[in-house]
C-alpha positions as CSV (number, residue, x, y, z in Angstrom):
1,X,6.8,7.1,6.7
2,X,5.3,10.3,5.2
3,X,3.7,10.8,1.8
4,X,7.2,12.2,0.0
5,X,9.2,9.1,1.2
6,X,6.2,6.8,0.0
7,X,6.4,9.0,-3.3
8,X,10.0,8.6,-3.5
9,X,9.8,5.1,-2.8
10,X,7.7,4.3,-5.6
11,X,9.2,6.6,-8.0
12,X,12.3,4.6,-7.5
13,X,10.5,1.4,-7.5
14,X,9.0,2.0,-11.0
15,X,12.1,3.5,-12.6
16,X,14.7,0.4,-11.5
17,X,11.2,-2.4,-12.8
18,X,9.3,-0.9,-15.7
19,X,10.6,0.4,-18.9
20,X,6.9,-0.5,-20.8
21,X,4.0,1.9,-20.1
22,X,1.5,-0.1,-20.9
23,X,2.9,-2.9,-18.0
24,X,2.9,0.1,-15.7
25,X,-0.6,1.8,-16.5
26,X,-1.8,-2.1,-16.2
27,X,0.4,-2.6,-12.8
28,X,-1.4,0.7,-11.3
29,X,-4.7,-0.2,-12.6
30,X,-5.5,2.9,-14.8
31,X,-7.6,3.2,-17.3
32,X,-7.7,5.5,-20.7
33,X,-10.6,7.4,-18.9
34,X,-8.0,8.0,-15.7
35,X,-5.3,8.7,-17.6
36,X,-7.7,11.7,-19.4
37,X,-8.8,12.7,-16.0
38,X,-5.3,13.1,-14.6
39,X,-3.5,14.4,-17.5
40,X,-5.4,16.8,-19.1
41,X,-2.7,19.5,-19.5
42,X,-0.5,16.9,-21.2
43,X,-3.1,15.3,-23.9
44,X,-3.8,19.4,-24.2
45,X,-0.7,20.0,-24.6
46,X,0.1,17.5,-27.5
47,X,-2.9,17.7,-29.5
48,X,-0.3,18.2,-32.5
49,X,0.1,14.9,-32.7
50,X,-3.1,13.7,-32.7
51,X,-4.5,16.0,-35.0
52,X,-3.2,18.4,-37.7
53,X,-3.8,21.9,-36.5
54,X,-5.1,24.4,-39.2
55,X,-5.8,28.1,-37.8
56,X,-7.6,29.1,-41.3
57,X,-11.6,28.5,-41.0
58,X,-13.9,28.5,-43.7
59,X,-14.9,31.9,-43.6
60,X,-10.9,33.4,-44.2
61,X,-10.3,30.6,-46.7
62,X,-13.5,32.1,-48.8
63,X,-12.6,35.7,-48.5
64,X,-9.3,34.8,-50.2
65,X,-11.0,33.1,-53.2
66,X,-12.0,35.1,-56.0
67,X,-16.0,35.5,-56.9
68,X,-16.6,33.0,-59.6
69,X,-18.6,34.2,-62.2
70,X,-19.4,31.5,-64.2
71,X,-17.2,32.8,-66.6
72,X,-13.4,32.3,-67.5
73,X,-11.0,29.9,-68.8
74,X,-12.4,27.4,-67.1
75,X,-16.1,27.9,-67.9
76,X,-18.6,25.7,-70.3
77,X,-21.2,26.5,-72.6
């Protein structure tokens, strides 16, 4: 039997006997550190839901502030 039939094998194995990832990541003895080393592109790829993306930095954010003063409506004696 060659790799592809092993693979296909498997594949069909898992499909038809786990619907829960966790028994699955457990049943092929992965670890969080494994999963990172074998899916980067994927965590890559949703980092939007780990984390809210925000393209400004601090350095646009200031240049569209005005200059205080020290002085205005909002300014104290």
């Amino acid at each position: 039997m060659n790799y592809n039939d092993k693979l296909w094998q498997v594949k069909q194995f898992i499909e038809e006997n786990f619907d829960d990832p966790v028994e699955l990541t457990i049943a092929l003895g992965l670890s969080v550190d494994d999963l990172v080393l074998l899916l980067p592109d994927v965590l890559v790829a949703n980092y939007h839901k780990f984390f809210q993306t925000n393209d400004d930095t601090e350095d646009e954010l200031e240049e569209d502030e005005p200059p205080d003063f020290g002085t205005g409506e909002d300014w104290e004696e």
